[in-house]
PDB file of N, CA, C and O in Angstrom:
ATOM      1  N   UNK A   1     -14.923  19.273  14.495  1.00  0.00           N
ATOM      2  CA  UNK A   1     -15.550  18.822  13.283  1.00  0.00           C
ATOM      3  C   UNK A   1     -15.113  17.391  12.998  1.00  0.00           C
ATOM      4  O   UNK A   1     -13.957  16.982  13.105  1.00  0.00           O
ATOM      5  N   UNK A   2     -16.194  16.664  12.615  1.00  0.00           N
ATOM      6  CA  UNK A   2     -15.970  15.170  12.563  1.00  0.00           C
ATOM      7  C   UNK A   2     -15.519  14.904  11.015  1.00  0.00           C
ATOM      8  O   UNK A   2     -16.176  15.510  10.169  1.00  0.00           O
ATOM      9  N   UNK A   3     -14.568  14.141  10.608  1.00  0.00           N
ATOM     10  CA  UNK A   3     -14.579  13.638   9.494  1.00  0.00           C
ATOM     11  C   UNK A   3     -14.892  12.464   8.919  1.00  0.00           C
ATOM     12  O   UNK A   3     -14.827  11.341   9.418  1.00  0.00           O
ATOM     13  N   UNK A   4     -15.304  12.851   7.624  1.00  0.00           N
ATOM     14  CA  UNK A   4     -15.634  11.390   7.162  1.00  0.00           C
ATOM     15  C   UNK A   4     -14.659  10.300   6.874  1.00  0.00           C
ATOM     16  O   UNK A   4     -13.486  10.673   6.916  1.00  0.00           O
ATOM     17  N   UNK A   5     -14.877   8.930   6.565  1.00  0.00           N
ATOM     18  CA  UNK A   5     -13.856   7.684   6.162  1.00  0.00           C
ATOM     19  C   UNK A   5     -13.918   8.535   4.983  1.00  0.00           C
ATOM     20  O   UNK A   5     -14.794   9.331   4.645  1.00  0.00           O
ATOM     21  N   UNK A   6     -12.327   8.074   4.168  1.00  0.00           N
ATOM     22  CA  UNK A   6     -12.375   7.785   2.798  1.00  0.00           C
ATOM     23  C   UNK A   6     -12.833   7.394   2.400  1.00  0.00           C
ATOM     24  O   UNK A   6     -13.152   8.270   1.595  1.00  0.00           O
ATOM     25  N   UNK A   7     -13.597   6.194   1.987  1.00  0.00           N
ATOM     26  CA  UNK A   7     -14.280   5.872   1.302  1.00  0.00           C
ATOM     27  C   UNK A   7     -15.667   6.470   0.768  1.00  0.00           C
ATOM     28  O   UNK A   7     -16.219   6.737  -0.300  1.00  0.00           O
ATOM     29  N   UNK A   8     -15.964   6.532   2.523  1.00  0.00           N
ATOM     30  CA  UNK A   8     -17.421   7.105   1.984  1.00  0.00           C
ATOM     31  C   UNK A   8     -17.335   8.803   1.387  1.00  0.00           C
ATOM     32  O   UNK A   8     -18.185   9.200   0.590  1.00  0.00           O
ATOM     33  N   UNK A   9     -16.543   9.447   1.734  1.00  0.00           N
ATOM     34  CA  UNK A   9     -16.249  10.348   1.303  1.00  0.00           C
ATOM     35  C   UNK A   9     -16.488  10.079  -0.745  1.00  0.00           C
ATOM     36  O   UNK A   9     -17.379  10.576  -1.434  1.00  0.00           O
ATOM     37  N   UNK A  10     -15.620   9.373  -1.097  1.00  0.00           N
ATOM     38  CA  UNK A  10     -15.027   9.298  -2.653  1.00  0.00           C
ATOM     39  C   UNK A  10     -16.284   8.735  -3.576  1.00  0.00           C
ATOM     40  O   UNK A  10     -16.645   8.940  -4.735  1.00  0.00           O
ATOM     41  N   UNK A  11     -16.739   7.972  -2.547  1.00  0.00           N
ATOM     42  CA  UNK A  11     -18.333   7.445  -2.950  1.00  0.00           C
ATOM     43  C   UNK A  11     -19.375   8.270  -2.574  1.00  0.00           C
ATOM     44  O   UNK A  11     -20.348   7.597  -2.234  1.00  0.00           O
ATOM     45  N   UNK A  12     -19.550   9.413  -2.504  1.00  0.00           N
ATOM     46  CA  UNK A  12     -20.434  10.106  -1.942  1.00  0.00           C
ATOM     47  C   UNK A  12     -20.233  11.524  -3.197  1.00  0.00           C
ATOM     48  O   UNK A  12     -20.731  12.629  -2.985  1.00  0.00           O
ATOM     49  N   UNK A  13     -19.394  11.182  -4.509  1.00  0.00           N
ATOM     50  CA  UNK A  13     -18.388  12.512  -5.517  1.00  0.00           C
ATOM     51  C   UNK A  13     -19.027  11.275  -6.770  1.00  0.00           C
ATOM     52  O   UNK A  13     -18.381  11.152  -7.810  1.00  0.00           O
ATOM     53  N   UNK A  14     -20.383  10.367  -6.544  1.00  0.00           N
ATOM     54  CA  UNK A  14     -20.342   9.955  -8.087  1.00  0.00           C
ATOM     55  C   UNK A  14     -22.111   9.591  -7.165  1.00  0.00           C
ATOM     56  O   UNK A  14     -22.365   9.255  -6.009  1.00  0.00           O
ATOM     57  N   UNK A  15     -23.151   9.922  -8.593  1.00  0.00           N
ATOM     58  CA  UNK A  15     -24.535   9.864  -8.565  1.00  0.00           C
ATOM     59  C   UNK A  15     -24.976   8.197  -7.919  1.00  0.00           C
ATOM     60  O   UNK A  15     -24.151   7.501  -8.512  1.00  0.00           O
ATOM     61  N   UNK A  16     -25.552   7.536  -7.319  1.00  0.00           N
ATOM     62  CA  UNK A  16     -26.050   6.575  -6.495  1.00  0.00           C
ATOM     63  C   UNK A  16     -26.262   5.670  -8.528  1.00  0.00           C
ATOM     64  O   UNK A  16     -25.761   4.616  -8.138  1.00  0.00           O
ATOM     65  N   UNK A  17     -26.445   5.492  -9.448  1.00  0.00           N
ATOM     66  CA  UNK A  17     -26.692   5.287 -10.237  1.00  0.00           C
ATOM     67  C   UNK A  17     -25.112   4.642 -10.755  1.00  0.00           C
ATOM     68  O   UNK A  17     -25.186   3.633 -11.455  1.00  0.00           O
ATOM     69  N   UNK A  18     -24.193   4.992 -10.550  1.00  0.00           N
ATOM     70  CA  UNK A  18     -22.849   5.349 -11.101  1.00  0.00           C
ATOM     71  C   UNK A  18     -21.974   4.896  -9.891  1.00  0.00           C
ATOM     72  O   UNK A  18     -20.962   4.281 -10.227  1.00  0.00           O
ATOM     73  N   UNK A  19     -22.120   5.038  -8.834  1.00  0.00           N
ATOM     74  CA  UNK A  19     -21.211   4.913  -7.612  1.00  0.00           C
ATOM     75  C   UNK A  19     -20.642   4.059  -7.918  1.00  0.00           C
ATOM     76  O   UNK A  19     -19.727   4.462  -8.636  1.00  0.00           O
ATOM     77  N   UNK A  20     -20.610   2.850  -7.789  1.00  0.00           N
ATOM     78  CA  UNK A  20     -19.853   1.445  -7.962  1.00  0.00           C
ATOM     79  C   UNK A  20     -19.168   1.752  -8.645  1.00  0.00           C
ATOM     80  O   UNK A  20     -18.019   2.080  -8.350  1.00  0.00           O
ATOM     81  N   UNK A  21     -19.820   1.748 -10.214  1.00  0.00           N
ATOM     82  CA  UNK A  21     -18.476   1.884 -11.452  1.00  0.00           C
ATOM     83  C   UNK A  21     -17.746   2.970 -10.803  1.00  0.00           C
ATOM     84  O   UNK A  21     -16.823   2.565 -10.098  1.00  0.00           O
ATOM     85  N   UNK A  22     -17.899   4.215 -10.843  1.00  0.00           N
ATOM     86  CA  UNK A  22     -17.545   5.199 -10.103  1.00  0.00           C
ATOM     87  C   UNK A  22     -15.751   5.197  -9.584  1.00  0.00           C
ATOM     88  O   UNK A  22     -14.650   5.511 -10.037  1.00  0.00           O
ATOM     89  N   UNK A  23     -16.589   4.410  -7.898  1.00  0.00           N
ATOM     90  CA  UNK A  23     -15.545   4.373  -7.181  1.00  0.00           C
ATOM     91  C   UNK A  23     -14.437   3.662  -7.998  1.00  0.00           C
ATOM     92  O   UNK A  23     -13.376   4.215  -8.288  1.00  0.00           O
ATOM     93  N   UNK A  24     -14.769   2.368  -8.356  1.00  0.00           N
ATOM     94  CA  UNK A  24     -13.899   1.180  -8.279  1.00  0.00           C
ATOM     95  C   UNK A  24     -13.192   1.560  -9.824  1.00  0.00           C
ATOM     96  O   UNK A  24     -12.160   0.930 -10.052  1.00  0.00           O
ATOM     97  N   UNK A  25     -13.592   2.417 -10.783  1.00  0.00           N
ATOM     98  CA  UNK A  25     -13.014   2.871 -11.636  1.00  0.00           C
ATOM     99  C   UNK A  25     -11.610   3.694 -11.097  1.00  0.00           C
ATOM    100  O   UNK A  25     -10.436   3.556 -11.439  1.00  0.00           O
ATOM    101  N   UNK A  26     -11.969   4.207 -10.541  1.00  0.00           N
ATOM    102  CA  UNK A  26     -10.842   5.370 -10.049  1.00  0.00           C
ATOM    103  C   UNK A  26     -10.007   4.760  -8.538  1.00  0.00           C
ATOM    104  O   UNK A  26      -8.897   5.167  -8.193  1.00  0.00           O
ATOM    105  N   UNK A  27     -10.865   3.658  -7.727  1.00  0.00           N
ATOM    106  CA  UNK A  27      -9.439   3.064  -7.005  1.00  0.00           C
ATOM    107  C   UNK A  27      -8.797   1.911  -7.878  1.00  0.00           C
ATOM    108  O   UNK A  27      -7.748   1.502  -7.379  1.00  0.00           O
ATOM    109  N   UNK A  28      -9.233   1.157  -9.291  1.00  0.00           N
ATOM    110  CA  UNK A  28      -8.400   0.386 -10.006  1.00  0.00           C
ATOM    111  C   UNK A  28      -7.120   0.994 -10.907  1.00  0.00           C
ATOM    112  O   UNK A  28      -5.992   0.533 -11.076  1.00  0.00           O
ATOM    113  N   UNK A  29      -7.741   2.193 -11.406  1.00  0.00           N
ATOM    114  CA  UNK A  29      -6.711   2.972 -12.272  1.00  0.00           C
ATOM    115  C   UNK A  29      -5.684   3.987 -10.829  1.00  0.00           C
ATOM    116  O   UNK A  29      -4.851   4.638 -11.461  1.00  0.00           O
ATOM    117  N   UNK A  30      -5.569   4.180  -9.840  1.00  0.00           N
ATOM    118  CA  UNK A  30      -4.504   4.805  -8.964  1.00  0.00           C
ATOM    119  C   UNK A  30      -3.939   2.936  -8.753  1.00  0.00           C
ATOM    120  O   UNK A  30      -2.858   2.724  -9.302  1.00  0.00           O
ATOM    121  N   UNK A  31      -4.418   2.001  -8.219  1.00  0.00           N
ATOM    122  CA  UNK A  31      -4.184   0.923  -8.293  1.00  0.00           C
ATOM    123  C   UNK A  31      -2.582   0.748  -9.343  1.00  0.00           C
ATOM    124  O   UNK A  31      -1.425   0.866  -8.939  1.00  0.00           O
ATOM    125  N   UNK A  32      -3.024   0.464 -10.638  1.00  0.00           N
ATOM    126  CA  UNK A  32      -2.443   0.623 -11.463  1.00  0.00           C
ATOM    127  C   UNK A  32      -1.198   1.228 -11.596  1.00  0.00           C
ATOM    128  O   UNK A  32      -0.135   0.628 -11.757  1.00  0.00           O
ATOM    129  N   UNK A  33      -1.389   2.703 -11.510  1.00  0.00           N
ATOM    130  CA  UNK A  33      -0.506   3.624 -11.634  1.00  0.00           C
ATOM    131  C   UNK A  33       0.638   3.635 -10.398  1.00  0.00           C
ATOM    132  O   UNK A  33       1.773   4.072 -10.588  1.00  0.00           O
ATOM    133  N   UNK A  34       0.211   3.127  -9.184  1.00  0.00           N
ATOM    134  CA  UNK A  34       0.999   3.086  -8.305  1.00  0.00           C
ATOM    135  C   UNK A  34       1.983   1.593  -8.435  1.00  0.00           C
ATOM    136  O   UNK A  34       3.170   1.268  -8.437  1.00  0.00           O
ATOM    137  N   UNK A  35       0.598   0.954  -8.541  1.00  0.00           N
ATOM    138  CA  UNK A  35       2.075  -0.486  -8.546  1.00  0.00           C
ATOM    139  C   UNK A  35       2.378  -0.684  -9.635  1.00  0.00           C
ATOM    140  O   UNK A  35       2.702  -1.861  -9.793  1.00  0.00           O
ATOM    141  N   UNK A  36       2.471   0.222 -10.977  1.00  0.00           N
ATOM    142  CA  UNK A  36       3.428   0.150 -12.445  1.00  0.00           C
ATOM    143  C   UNK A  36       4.682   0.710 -12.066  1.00  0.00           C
ATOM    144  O   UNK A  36       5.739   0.260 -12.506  1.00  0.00           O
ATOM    145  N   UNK A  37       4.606   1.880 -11.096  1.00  0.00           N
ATOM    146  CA  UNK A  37       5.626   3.078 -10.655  1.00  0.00           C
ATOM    147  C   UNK A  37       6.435   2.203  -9.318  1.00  0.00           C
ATOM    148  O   UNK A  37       7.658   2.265  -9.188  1.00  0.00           O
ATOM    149  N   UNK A  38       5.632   1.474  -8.462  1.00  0.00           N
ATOM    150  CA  UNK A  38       6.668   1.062  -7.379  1.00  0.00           C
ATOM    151  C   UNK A  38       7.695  -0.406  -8.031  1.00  0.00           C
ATOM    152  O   UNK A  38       8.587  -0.810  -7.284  1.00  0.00           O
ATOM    153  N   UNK A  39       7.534  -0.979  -9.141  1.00  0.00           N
ATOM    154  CA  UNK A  39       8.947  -1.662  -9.228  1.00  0.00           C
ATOM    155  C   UNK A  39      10.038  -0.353  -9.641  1.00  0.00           C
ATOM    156  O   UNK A  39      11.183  -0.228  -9.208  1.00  0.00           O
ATOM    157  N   UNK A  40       9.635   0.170 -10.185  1.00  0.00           N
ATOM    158  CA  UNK A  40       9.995   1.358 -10.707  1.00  0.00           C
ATOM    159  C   UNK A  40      11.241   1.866  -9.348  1.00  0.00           C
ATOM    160  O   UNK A  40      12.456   1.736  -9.200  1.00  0.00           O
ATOM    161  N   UNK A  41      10.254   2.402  -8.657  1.00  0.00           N
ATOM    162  CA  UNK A  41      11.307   3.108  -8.060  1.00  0.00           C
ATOM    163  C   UNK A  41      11.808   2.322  -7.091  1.00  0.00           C
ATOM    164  O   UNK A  41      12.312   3.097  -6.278  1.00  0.00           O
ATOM    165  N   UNK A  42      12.025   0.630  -6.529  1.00  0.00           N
ATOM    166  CA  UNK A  42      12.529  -0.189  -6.009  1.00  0.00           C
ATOM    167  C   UNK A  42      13.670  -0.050  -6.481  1.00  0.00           C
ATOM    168  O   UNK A  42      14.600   0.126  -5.694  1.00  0.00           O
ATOM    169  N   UNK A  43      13.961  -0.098  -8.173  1.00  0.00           N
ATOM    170  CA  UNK A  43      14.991  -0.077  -9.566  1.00  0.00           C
ATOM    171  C   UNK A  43      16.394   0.951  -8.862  1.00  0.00           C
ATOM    172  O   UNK A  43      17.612   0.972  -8.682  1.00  0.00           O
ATOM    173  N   UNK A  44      15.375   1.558  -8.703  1.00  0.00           N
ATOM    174  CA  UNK A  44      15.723   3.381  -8.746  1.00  0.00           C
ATOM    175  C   UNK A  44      16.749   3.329  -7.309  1.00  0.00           C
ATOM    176  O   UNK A  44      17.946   3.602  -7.390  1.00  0.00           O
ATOM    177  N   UNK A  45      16.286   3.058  -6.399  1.00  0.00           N
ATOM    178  CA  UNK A  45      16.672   2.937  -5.147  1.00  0.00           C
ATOM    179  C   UNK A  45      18.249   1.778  -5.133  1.00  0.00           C
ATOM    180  O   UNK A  45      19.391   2.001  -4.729  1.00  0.00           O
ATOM    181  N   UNK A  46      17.688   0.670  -5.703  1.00  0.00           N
ATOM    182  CA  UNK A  46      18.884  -0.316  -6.095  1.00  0.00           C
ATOM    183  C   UNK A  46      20.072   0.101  -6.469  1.00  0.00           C
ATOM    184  O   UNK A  46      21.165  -0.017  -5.915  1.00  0.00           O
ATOM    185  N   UNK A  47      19.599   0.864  -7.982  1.00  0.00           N
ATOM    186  CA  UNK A  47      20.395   1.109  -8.621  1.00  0.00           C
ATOM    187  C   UNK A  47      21.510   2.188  -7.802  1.00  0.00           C
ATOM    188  O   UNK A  47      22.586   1.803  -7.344  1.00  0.00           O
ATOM    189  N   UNK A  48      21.105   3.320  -7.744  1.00  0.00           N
ATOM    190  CA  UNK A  48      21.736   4.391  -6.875  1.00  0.00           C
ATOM    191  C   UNK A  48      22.356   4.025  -5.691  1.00  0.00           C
ATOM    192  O   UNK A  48      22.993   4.829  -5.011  1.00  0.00           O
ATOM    193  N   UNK A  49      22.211   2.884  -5.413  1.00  0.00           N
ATOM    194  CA  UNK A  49      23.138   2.503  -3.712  1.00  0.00           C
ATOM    195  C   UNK A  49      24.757   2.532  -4.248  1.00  0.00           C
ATOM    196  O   UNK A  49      24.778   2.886  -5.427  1.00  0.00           O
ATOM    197  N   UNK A  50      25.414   2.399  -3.987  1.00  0.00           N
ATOM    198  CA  UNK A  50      26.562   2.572  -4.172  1.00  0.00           C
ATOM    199  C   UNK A  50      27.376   0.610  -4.055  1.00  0.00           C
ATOM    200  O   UNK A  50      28.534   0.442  -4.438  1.00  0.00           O
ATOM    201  N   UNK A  51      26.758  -0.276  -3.646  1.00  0.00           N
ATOM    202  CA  UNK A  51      27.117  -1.454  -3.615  1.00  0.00           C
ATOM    203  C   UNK A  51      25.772  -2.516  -3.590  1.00  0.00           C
ATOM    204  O   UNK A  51      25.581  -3.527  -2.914  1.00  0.00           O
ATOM    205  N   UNK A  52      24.934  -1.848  -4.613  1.00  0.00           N
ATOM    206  CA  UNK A  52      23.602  -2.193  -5.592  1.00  0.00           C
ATOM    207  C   UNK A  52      22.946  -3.295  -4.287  1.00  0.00           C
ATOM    208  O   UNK A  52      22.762  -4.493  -4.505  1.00  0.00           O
ATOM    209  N   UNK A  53      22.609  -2.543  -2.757  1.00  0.00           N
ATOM    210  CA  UNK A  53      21.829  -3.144  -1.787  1.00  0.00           C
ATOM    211  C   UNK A  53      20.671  -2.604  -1.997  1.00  0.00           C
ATOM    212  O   UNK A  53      20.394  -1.632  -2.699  1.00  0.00           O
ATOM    213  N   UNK A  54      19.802  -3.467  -1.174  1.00  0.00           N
ATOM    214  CA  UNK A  54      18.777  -3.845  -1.379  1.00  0.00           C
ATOM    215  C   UNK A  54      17.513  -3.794   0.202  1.00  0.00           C
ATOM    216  O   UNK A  54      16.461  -4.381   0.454  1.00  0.00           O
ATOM    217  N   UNK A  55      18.382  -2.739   0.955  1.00  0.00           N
ATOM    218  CA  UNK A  55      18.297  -2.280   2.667  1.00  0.00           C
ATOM    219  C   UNK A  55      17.013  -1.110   1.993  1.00  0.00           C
ATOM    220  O   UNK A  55      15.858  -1.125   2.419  1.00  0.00           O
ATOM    221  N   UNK A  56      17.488  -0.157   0.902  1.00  0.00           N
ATOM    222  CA  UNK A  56      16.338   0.871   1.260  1.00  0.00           C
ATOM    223  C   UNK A  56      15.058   0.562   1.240  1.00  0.00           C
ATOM    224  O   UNK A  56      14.112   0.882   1.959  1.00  0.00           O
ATOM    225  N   UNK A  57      15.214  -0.390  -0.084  1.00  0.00           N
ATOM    226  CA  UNK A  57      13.671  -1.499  -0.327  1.00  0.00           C
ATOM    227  C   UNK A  57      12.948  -2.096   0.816  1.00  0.00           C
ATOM    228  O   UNK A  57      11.725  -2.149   0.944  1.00  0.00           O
ATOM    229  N   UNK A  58      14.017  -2.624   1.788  1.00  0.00           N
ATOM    230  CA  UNK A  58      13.143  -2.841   2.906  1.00  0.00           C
ATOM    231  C   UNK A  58      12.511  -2.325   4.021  1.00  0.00           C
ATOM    232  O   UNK A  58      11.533  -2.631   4.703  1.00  0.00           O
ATOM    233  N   UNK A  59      13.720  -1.067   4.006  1.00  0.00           N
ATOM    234  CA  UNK A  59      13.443   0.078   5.152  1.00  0.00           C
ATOM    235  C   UNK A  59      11.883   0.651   4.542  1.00  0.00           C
ATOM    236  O   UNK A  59      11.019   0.917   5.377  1.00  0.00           O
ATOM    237  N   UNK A  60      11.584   0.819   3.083  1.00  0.00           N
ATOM    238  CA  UNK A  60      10.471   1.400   2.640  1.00  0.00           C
ATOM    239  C   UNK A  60       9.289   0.166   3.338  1.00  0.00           C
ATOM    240  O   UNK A  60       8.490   0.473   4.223  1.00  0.00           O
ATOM    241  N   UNK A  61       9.369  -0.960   2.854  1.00  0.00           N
ATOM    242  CA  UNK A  61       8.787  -2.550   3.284  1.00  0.00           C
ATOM    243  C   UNK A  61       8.112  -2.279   4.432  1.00  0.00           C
ATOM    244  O   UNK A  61       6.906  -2.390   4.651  1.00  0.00           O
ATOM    245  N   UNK A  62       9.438  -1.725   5.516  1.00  0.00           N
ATOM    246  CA  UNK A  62       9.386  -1.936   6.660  1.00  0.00           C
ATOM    247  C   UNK A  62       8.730  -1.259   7.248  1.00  0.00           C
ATOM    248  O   UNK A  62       7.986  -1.820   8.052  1.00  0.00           O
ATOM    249  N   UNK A  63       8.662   0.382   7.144  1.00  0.00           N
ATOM    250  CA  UNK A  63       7.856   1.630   7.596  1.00  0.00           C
ATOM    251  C   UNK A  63       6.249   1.385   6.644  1.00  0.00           C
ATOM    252  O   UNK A  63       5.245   1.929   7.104  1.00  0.00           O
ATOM    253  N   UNK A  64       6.157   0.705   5.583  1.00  0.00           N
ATOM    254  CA  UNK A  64       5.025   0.715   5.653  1.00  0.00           C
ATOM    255  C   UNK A  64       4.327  -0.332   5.744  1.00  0.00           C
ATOM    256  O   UNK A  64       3.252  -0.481   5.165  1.00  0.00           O
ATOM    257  N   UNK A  65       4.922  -1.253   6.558  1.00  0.00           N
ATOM    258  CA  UNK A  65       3.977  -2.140   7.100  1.00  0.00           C
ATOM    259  C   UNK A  65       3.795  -1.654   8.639  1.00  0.00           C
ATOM    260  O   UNK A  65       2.820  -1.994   9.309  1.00  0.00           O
ATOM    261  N   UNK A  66       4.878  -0.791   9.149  1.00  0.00           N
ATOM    262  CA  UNK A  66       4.577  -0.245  10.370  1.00  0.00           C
ATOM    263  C   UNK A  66       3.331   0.542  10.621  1.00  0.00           C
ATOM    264  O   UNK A  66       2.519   0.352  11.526  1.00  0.00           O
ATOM    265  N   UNK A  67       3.292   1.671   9.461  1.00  0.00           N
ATOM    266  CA  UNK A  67       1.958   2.632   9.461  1.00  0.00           C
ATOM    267  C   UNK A  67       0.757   1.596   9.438  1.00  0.00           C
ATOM    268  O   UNK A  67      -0.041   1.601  10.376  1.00  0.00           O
ATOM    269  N   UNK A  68       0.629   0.794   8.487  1.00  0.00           N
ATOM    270  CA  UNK A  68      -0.221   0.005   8.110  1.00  0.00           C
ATOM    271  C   UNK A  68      -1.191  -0.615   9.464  1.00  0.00           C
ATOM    272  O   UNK A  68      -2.319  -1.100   9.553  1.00  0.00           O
ATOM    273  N   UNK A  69       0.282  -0.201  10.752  1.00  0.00           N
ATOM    274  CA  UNK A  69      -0.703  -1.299  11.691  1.00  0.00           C
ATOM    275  C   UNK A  69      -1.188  -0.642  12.799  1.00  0.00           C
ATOM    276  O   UNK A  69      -2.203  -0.859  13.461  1.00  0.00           O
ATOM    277  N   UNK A  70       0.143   0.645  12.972  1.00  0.00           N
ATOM    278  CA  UNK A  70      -0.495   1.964  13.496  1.00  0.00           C
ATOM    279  C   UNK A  70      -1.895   2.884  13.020  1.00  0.00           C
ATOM    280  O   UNK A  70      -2.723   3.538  13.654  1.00  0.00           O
ATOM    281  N   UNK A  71      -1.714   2.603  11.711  1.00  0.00           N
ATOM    282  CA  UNK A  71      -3.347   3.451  11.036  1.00  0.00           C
ATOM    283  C   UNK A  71      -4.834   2.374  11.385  1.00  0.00           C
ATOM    284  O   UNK A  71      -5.945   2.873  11.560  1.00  0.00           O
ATOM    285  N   UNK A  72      -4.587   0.927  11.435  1.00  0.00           N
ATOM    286  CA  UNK A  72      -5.437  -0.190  11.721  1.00  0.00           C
ATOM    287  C   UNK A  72      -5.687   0.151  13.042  1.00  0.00           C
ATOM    288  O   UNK A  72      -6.849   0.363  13.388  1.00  0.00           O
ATOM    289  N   UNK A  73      -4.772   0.235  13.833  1.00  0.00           N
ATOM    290  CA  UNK A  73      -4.963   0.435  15.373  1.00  0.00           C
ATOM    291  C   UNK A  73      -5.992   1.639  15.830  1.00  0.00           C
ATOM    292  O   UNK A  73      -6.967   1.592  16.580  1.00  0.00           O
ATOM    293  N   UNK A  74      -5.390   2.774  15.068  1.00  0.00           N
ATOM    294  CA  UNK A  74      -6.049   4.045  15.737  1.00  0.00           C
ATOM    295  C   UNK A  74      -6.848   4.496  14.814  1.00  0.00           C
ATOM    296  O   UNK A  74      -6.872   5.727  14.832  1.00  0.00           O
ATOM    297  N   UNK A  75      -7.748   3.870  13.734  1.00  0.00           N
ATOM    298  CA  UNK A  75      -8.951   3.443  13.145  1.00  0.00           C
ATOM    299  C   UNK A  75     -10.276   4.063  13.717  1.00  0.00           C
ATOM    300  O   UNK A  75     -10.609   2.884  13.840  1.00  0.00           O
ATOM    301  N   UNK A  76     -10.997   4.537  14.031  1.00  0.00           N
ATOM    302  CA  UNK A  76     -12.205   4.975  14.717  1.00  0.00           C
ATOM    303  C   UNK A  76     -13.219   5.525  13.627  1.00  0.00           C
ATOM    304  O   UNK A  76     -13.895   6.536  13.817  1.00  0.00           O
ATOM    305  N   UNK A  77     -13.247   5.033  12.875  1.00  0.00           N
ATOM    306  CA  UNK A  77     -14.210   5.764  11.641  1.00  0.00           C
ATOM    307  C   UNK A  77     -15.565   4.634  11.714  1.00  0.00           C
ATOM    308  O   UNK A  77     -16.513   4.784  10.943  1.00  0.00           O
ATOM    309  N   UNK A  78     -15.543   3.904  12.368  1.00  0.00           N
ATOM    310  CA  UNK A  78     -16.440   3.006  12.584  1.00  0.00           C
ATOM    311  C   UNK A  78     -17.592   3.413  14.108  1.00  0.00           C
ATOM    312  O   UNK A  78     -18.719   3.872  14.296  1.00  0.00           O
ATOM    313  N   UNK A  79     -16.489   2.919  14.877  1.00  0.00           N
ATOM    314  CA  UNK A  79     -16.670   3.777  16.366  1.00  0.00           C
ATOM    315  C   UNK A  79     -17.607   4.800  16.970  1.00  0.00           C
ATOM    316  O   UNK A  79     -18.607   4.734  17.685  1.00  0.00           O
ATOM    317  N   UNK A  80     -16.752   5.983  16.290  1.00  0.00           N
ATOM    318  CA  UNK A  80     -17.329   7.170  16.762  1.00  0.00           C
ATOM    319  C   UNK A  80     -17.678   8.367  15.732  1.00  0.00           C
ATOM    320  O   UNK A  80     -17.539   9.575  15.923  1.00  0.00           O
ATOM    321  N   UNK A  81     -18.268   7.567  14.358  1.00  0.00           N
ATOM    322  CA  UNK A  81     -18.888   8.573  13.198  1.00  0.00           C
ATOM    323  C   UNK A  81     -19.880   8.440  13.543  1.00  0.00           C
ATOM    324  O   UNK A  81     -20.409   7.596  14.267  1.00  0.00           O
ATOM    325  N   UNK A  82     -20.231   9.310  13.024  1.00  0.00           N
ATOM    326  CA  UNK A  82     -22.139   9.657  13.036  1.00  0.00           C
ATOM    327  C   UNK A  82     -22.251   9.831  11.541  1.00  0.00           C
ATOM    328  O   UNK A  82     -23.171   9.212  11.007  1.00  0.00           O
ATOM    329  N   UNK A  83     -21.677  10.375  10.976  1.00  0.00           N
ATOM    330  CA  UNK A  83     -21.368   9.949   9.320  1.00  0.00           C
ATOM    331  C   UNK A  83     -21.973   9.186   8.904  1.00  0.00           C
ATOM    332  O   UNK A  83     -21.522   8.107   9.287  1.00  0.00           O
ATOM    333  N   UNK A  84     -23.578   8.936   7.721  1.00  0.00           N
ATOM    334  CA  UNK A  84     -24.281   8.157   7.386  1.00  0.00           C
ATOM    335  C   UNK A  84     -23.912   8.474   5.978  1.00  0.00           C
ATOM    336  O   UNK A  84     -23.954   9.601   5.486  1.00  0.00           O
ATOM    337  N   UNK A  85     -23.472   7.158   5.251  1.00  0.00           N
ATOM    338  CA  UNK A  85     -23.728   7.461   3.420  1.00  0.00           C
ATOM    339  C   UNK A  85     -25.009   7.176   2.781  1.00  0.00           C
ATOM    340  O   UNK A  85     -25.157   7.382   1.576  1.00  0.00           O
TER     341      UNK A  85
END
């Protein structure tokens, strides 16, 4: 079974009339909520080290710029969908 991209998936859950506002309503507000919460828990991480470093922040940095390039790489939602929105 083939799956769809995200996107078209999330845009495919609001009426062709509405889509736009839709989507971009609901990826601005997770938007939001995520990068209000990640100084947040940068804080969090700081704070709790035991000689107030600043290594876990990057190890987080670091693994997700790794996925970032592993998920870019092995990407095929373009490729080999048959998936029409």
């Amino acid at each position: 079974m083939m799956f769809a991209p995200q996107g078209s998936f999330l845009s495919r859950q609001f009426p062709t009339q509405t889509r736009s506002s839709g989507f971009g309503t609901g990826r601005e507000i997770g938007t939001a909520i995520a990068g209000g919460l990640a100084p947040l828990g940068g804080l969090a991480l700081v704070a709790n080290s035991a000689t107030h470093s600043t290594d876990g922040v990057g190890l987080i940095l670091l693994i997700s710029g790794v996925l970032v390039v592993v998920f870019a790489f092995f990407d095929q939602g373009r490729k080999h969908s048959s998936f029409k929105n």
